[in-house]
C-alpha positions in Angstrom: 11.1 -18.7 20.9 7.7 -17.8 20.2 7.5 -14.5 17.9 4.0 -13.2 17.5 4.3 -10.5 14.5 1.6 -7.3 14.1 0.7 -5.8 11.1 -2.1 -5.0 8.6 -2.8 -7.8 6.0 -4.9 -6.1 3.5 -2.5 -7.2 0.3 -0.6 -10.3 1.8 1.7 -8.1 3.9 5.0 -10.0 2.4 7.5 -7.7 5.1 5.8 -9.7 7.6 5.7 -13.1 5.9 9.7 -12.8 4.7 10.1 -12.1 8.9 8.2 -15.1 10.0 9.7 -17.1 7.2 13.1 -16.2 8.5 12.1 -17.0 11.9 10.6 -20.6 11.0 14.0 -21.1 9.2 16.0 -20.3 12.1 14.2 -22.8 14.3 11.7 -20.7 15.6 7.6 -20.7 16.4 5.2 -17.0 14.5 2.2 -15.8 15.0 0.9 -13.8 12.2 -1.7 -11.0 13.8 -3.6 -8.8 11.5 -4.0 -5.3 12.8 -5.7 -3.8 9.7 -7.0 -0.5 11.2 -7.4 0.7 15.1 -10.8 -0.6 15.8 -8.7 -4.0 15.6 -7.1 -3.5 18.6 -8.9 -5.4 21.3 -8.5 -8.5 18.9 -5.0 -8.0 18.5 -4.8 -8.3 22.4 -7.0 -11.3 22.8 -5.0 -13.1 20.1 -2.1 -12.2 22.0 -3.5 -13.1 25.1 -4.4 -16.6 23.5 -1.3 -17.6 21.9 1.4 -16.0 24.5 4.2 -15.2 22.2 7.6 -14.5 24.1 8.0 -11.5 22.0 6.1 -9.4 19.7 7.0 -7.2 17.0 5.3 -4.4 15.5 5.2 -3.1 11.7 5.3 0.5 11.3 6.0 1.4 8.3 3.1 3.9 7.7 3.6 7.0 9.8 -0.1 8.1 9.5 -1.1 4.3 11.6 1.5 5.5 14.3 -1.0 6.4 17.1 -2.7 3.2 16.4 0.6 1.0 16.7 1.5 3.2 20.2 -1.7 2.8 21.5 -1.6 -0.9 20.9 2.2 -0.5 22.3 0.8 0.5 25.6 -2.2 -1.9 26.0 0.1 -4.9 25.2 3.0 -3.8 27.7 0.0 -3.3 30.3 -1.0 -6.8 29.7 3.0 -8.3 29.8 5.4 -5.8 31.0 8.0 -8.6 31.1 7.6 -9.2 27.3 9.9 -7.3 25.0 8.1 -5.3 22.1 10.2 -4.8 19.1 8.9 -2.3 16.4 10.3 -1.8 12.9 9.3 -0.6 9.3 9.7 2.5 7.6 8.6 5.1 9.6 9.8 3.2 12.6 13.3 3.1 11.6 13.7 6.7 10.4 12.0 8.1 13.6 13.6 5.2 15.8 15.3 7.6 18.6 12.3 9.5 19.0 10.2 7.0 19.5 12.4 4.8 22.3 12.2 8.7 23.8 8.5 9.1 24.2 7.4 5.9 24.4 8.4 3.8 26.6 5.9 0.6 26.0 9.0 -0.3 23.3 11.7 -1.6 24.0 13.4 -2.4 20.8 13.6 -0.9 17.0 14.9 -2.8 14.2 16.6 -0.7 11.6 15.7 -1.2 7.9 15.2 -4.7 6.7 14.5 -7.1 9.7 15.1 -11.1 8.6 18.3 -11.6 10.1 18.0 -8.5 13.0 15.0 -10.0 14.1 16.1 -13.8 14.7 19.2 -12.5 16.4 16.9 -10.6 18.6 14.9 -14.4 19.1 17.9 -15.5 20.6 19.0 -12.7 22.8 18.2 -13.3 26.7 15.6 -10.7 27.9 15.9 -8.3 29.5 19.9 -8.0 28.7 21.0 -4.6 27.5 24.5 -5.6 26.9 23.2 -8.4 24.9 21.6 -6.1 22.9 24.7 -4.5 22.1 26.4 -7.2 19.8 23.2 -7.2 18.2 23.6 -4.4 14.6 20.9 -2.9 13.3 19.1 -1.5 16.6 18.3 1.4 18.7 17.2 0.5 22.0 16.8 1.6 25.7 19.9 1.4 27.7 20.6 2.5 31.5 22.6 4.9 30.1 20.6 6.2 27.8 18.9 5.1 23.9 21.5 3.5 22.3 22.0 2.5 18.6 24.4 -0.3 17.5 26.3 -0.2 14.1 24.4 -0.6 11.3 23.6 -3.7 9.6 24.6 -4.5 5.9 22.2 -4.5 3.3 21.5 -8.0 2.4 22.5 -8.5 -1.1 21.8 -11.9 -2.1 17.8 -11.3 -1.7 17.6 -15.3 -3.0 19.7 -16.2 0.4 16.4 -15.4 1.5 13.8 -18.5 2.6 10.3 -17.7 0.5 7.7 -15.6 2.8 5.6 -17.7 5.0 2.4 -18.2 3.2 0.3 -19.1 5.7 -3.0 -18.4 6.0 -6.7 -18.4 3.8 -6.6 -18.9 0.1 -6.5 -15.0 -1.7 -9.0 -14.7 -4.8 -9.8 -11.4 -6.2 -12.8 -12.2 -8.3 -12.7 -16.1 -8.3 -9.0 -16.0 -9.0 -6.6 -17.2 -7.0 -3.8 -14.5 -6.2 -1.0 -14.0 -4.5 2.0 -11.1 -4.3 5.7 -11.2 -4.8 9.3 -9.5 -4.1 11.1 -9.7 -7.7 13.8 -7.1 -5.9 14.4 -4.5 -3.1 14.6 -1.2 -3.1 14.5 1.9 -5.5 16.7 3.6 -8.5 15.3 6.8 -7.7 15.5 9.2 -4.7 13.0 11.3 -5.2 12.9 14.0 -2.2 9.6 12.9 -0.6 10.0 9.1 -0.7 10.0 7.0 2.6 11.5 4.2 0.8 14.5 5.8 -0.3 15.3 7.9 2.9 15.2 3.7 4.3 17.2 2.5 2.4 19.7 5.2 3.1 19.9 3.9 7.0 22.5 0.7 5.7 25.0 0.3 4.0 25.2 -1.4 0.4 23.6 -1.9 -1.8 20.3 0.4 -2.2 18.6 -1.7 -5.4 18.9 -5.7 -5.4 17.0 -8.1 -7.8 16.3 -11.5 -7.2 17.5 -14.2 -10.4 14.6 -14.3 -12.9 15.3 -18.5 -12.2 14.5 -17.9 -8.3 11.4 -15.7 -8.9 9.7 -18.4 -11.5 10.6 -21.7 -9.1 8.5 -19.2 -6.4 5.9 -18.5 -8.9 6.0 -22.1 -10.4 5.5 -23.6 -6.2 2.7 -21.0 -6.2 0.9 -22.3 -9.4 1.0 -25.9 -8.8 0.9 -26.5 -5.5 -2.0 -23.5 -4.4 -3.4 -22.9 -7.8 -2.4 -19.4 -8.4 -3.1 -17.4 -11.6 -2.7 -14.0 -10.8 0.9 -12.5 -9.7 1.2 -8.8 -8.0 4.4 -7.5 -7.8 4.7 -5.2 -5.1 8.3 -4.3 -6.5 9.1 -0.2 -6.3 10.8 -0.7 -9.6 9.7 -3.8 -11.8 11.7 -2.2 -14.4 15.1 -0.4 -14.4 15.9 3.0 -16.7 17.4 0.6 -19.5 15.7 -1.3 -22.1 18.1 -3.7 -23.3 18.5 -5.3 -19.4 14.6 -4.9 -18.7 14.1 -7.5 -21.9 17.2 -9.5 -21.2 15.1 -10.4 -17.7 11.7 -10.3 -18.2 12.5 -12.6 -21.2 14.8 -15.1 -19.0 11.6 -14.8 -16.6 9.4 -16.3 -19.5 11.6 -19.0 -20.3 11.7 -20.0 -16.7 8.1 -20.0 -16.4 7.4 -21.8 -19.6 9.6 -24.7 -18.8 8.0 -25.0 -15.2 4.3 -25.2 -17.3 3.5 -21.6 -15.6 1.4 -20.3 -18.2 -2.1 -17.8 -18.7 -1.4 -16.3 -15.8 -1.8 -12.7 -14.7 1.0 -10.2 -13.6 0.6 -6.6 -11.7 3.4 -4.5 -11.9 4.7 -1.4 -10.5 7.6 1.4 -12.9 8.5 4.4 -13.5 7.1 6.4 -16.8 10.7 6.7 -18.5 11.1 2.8 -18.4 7.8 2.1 -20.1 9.1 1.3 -23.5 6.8 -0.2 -26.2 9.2 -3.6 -26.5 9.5 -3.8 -23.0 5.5 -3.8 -22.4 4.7 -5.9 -25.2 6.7 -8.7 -24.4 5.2 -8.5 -20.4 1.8 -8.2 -22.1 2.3 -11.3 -23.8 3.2 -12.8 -20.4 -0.2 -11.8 -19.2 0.5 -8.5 -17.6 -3.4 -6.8 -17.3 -2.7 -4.0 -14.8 0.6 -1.1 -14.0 1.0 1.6 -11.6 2.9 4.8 -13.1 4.5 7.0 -10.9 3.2 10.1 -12.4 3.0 12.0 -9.2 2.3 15.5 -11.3 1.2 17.0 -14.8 3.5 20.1 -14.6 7.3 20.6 -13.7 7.2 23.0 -10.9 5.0 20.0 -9.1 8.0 16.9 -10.2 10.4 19.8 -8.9 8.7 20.3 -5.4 9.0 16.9 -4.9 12.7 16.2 -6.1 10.8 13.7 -8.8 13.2 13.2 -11.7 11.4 12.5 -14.6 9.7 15.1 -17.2 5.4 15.5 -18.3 6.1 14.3 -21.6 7.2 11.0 -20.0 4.2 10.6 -18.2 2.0 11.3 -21.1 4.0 8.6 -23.5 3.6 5.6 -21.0 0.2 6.7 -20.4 -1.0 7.0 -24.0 1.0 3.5 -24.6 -0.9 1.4 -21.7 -4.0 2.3 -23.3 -3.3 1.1 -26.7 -2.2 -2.0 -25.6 -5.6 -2.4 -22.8 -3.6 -1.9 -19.8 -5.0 -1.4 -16.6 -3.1 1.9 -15.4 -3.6 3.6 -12.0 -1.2 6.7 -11.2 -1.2 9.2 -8.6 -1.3 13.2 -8.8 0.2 15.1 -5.9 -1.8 18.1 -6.7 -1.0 19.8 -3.5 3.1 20.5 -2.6 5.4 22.9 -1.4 5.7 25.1 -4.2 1.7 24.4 -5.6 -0.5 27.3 -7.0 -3.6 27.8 -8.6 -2.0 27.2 -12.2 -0.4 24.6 -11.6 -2.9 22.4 -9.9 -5.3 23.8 -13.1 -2.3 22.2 -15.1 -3.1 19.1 -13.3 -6.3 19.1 -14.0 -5.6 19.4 -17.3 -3.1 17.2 -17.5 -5.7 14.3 -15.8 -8.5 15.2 -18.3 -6.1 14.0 -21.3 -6.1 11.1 -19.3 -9.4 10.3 -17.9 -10.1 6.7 -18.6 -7.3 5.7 -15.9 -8.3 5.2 -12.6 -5.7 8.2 -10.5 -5.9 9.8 -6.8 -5.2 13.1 -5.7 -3.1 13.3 -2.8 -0.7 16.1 -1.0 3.2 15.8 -0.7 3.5 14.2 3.1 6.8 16.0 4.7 7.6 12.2 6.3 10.5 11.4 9.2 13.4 11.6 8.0 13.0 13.1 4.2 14.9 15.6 2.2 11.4 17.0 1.7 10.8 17.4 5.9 14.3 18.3 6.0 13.9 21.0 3.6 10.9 22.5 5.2 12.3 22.6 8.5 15.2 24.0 7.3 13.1 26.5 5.4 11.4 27.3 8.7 7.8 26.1 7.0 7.5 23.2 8.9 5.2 22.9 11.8 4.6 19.7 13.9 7.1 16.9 15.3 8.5 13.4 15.0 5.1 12.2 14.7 3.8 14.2 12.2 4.7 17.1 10.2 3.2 19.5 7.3 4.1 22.3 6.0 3.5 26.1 4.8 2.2 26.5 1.3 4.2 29.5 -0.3 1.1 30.6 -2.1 -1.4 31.6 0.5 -4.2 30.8 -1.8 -3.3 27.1 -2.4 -3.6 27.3 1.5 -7.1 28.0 1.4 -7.5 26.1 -0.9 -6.1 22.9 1.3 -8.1 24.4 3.6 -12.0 24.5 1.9 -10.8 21.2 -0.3 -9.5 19.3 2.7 -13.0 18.6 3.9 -15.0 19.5 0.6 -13.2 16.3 -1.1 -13.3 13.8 1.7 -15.6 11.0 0.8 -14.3 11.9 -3.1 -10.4 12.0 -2.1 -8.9 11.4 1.4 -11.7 9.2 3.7 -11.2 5.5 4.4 -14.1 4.9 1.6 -13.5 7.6 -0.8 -14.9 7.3 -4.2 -11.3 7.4 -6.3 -10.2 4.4 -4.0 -12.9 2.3 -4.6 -12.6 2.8 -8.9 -9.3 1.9 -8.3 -9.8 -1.3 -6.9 -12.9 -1.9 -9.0 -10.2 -1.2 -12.3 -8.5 -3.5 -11.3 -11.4 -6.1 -10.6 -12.4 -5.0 -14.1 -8.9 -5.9 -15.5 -8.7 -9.0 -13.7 -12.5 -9.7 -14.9 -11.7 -9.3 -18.2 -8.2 -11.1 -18.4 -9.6 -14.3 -17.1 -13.1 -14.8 -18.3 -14.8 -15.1 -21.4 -18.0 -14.1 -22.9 -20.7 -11.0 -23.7 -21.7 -10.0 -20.2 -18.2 -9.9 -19.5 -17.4 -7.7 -22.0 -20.4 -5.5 -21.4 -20.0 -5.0 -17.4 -16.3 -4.0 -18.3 -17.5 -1.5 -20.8 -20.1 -0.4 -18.4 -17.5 -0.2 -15.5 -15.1 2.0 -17.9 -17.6 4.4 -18.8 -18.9 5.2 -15.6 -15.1 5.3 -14.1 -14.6 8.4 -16.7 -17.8 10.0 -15.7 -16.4 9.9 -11.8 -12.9 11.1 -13.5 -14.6 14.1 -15.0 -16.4 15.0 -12.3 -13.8 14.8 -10.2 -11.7 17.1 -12.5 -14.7 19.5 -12.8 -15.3 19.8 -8.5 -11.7 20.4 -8.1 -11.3 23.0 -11.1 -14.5 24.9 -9.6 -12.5 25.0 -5.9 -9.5 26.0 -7.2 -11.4 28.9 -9.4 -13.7 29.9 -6.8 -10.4 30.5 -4.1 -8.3 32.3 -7.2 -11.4 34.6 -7.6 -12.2 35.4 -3.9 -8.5 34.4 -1.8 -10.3 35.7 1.1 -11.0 32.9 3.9 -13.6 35.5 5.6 -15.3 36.3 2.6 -19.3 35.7 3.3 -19.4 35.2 -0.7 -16.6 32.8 -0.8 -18.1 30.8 1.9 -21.9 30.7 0.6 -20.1 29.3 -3.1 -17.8 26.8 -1.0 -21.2 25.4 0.8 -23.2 25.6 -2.5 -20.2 23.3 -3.8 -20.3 21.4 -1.0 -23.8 20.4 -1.2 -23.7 19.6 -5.0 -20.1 17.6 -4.7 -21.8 15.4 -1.9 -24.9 14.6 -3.9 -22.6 13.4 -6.9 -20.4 11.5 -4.8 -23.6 9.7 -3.4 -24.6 8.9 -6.4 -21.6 7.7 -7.8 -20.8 5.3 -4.6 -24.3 3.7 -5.3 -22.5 2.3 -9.0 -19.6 1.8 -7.0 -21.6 -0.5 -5.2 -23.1 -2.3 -7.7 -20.3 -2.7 -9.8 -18.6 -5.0 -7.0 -21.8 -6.8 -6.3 -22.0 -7.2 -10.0 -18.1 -8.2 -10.3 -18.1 -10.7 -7.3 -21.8 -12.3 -8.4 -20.7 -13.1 -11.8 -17.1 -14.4 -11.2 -18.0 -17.0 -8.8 -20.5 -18.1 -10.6 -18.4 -19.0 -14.0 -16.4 -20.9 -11.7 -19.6 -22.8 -10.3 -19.4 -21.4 -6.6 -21.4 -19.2 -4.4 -19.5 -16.6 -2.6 -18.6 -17.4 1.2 -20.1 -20.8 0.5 -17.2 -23.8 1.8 -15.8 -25.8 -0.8 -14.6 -29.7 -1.2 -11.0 -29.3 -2.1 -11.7 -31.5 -5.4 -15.1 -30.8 -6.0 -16.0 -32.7 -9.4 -17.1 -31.8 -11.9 -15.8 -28.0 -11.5 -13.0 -28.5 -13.6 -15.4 -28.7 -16.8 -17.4 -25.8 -16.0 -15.1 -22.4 -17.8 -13.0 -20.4 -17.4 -9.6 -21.6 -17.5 -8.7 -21.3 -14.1 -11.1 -22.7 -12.7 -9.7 -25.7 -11.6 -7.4 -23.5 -9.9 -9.7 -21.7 -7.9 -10.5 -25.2 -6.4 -7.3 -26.0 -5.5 -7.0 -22.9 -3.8 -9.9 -22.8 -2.0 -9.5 -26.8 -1.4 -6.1 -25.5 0.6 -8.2 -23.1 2.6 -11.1 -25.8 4.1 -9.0 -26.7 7.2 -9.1 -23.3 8.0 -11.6 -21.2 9.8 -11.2 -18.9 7.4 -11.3 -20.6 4.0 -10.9 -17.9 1.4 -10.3 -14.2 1.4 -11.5 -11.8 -0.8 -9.0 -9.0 -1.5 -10.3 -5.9 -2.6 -8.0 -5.2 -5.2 -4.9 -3.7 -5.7 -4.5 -0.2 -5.2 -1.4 2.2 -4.5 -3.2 5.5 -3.9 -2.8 7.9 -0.5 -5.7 7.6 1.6 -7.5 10.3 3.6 -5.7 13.6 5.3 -6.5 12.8 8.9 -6.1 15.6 11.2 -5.2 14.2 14.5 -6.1 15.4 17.5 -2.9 14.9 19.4 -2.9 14.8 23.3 -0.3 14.3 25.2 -0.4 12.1 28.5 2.2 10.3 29.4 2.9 8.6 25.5 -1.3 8.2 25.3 -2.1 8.8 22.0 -5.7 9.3 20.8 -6.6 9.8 16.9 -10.6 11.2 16.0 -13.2 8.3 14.6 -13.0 7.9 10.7 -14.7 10.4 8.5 -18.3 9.7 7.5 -19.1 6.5 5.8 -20.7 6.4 2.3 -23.1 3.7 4.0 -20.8 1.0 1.9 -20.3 -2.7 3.2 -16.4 -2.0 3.1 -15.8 -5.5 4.3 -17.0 -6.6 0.9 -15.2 -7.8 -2.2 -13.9 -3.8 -3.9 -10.3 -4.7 -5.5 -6.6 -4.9 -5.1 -5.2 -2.1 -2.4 -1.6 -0.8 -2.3 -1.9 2.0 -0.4 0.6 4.8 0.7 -0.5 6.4 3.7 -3.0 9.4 4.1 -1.9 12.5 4.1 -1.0 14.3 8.1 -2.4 17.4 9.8 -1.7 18.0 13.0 -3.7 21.3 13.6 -2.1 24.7 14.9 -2.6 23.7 18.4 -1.2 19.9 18.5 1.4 19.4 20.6 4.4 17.1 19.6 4.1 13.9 21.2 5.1 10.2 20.7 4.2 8.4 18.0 2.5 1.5 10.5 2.2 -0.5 7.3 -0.4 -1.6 4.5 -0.7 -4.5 2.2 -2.8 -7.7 2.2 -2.8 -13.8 2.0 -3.2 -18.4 0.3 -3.5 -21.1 3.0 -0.9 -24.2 4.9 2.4 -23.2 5.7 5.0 -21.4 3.1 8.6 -21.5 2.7 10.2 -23.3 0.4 9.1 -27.0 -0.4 
């Protein structure tokens, strides 16, 4: 069977690439469709239309890209009604009833993790409802009724696995080749807002599985030699677990492995939790070559960790902080300044908390009540909840953070929430710093880094500053009709928009700046096609070079040769408020927010991004209702 699989591919999207992989093992034909945002949806359907896959399956994990997926849904059962459309992902399994309900363009969701649900599914004869049934791990759409089979175990061996199809153009993020692993599954934590953990709660087993340090180097080792990768982002939840003695025992079996497979002066991105960022423990992977983290700070104060269920204490956060900046660690962390239970002091105290802390690149986000959550349970239970399966927020219990949401939802857009804000783009340019600086040499590589650091703590502080001066100005007139409190909001306004103008212009700048100077140690000119052995490269600095080559030299058969990736980022984009409309399962979302008049299709940094924050508006009405990550050319699996 021919299994055409849709998803966004801004960070190599491995959920897709482990389902395709599984597929080609099992004897079957994928199609790998990016679906990166919703203006991308005529192309989807003209791929589709062009390659005729027996089956397509949908990734949606992100709730907030769930009108997009439907939409799509609808067009591509219009074009094929006979063709079954499975969806899976996050937010498709924890809403899975719901959606077979209101939507009836789907046919089919996969519970959880989908290798071995969705090649049974390959083989099952369509349409055949009792076929369905001896398949576990579903929910589908039965005469009867929507029907959902036993569940299907947690697959514990994650190196029974085949390697994710790698297919696709060559991935560099400033002239070096890159490319994003699994080290394990899953999450040690359960922290009451997570999407992740209310997943993994769906199967049984169990919850956390690592792969052997041995499997993950012969991956990495394929990846090095044979497309010429230096750079390693590990899109793990937990890279580390809450105990030092069994994070050295692997990351040190992981260096041995690598060393005696000639993997060496490479690059590593990780992902941990604060409490398991112990000075041994980030030595040693610093040695290894590890140049950029993500701490999962979340807040500054313990009423804010509390809100969230988030186990883990401020004096945590501050240690693993202070400690990636003595040892030069790229460090990105989030801070849900807006939850449940947030007031005026406490988001000052996150403020305050962020100023200690202002040469890391951070976002500001709100606590998302997602499908299926303690947190959404809570709220509803709490009667604060307001919304449906496709979207719900809640009721702030201090009624001046809610005017504060209110004035800062809009105020901070292009700063905070929009598709371009400002934050995102010094988050992926921190890491294009990082990566800059890790890989080449010299004195205007040292001096555009400094440049870029400065001028990422200026945007820090003046993001602190706009948001202190909100918060202050609602505290000191909590009225929403006040004409004073609206003539300082527009005066605020006007002065945070100016700044952020400005500051997107170095934003700018800096990528050209990064990009330009990369490719040209390495002797290339961006978007220029490249002889897979070029000579005469190899000679020319830095130490990858040659490897760039290769990599690009893997990408020449291909239309699209290389990809830049923008960098990696795990930050919450922008609060959208839909404008819900129910019509027979249509769902229609507002254009993006204004556009900082940035080429966003250029070269910004590496993008992990949780989705934006959901507002359905006091007069939506419930109605029915995907996934981010970003790829290295020829066809993966294991050799």
């Amino acid at each position: 069977m021919h299994v055409a699989l849709v998803g966004p591919d801004l960070e190599e999207n491995l959920s897709i690439r482990y389902l395709s992989a599984a597929l080609k093992a099992a004897g079957h034909t994928t199609t790998i469709v990016p679906f990166d945002r919703a203006e991308d949806l005529e192309r989807v359907r003209e791929s589709l239309r062009d390659v005729d896959p027996d089956l397509v399956a949908l990734s949606m994990c992100y709730q907030v890209r769930a009108p997009e997926f439907l939409k799509l849904a609808r067009a591509l059962k219009a074009d094929d009604p006979q063709r079954p459309l499975v969806a899976g992902g996050h937010y498709a399994s924890c809403a899975a009833r719901d959606l077979l309900a209101h939507h009836p363009a789907l046919d089919v969701v996969a519970i959880h993790e989908g290798e071995r649900t969705l090649v049974e599914l390959a083989a099952v004869p369509w349409p055949s409802p009792q076929a369905l049934r001896h398949v576990r791990g579903i929910v589908f759409r039965a005469p009867e009724g929507i029907v959902s089979t036993p569940p299907r175990e947690i697959v514990a061996d994650l190196d029974a696995l085949p390697w994710p199809d790698r297919s696709g153009p060559a991935r560099l993020v400033v002239g070096v080749p890159s490319a994003y692993m699994m080290g394990s599954r899953g999450c040690v934590s359960a922290c009451d807002y997570c999407a992740i953990t209310t997943l993994h709660r769906l199967a049984p087993g169990k919850r956390f599985r690592q792969r052997a340090p041995e499997q993950i180097a012969e991956e990495m080792a394929w990846l090095y030699h044979e497309r010429g990768v230096r750079q390693f982002v590990f899109h793990d939840d937990n890279f580390l677990v809450p105990r030092v003695s069994l994070n050295l025992e692997r990351i040190d079996a992981l260096d041995r492995a690598l060393r005696r497979r000639g993997v060496r002066r490479i690059g590593l991105v990780l992902k941990c939790r604060p409490a398991d960022v112990q000075p041994e423990v980030l030595r040693h992977l610093r040695e290894m070559g590890l140049l950029r983290v993500f701490l999962g700070i979340e807040s500054g104060t313990a009423e804010g960790l509390a809100s969230i269920g988030r186990r883990q204490t401020v004096a945590e956060a501050h240690r693993a902080l202070e400690l990636c900046e003595s040892l030069e660690i790229s460090t990105q962390y989030t801070v849900i300044i807006f939850h449940p239970e947030a007031t005026p002091r406490t988001m000052l105290a996150d403020l305050e908390f962020v100023r200690q802390h202002v040469g890391h690149p951070l976002s500001f986000c709100r606590a998302e009540a997602y499908a299926g959550t303690p947190l959404e349970r809570r709220m509803i239970e709490a009667g604060r909840a307001r919304g449906g399966y496709l979207g719900r927020t809640y009721e702030y219990t201090d009624p001046t953070t809610a005017l504060i949401w209110s004035a800062g939802r809009d105020l901070l857009a292009d700063r905070c929430w929009s598709p371009t804000n400002l934050l995102g783009q010094v988050i992926q340019l921190d890491h294009l710093a990082a990566v800059y600086r890790h890989f080449y040499e010299g004195r205007d590589v040292d001096d555009l880094v400094s440049d870029f650091l400065a001028w990422e703590r200026a945007v820090n502080r003046d993001t602190v500053e706009l948001l202190e001066e909100l918060v202050v100005t609602c505290a000191q007139i909590p009225d929403a009709d006040s004409p004073l409190l609206q003539r300082r909001l527009a005066e605020l306004r006007e002065r945070g928009q100016a700044s952020t103008r400005a500051l997107a212009a170095r934003a700018c700048a800096f990528r050209e700046a990064l990009r330009a100077q990369s490719y040209r140690k390495i002797g290339l000119a961006p978007g220029k096609p490249v002889p897979a052995r070029s000579a005469g490269i190899f000679s020319r600095i830095p130490r990858h070079a040659a490897a760039a080559i290769v990599a690009l030299g893997l990408g020449a058969c291909s239309s699209d040769g290389v990809k830049d990736d923008q960098g990696v980022i795990e930050a919450p984009p922008p609060p959208i408020d839909y404008r819900v409309i129910e019509d027979n399962g249509v769902i229609e979302a507002p254009p993006p927010p204004l556009d900082l008049g940035l080429d966003v299709k250029e070269d910004m940094g590496v993008i992990e991004a949780p989705p934006p924050p959901l507002d359905l508006g006091p007069d939506a009405k419930e109605d029915g209702g995907v996934i981010e990550a970003p790829p290295p050319p020829a066809d993966g699996g294991k050799p």
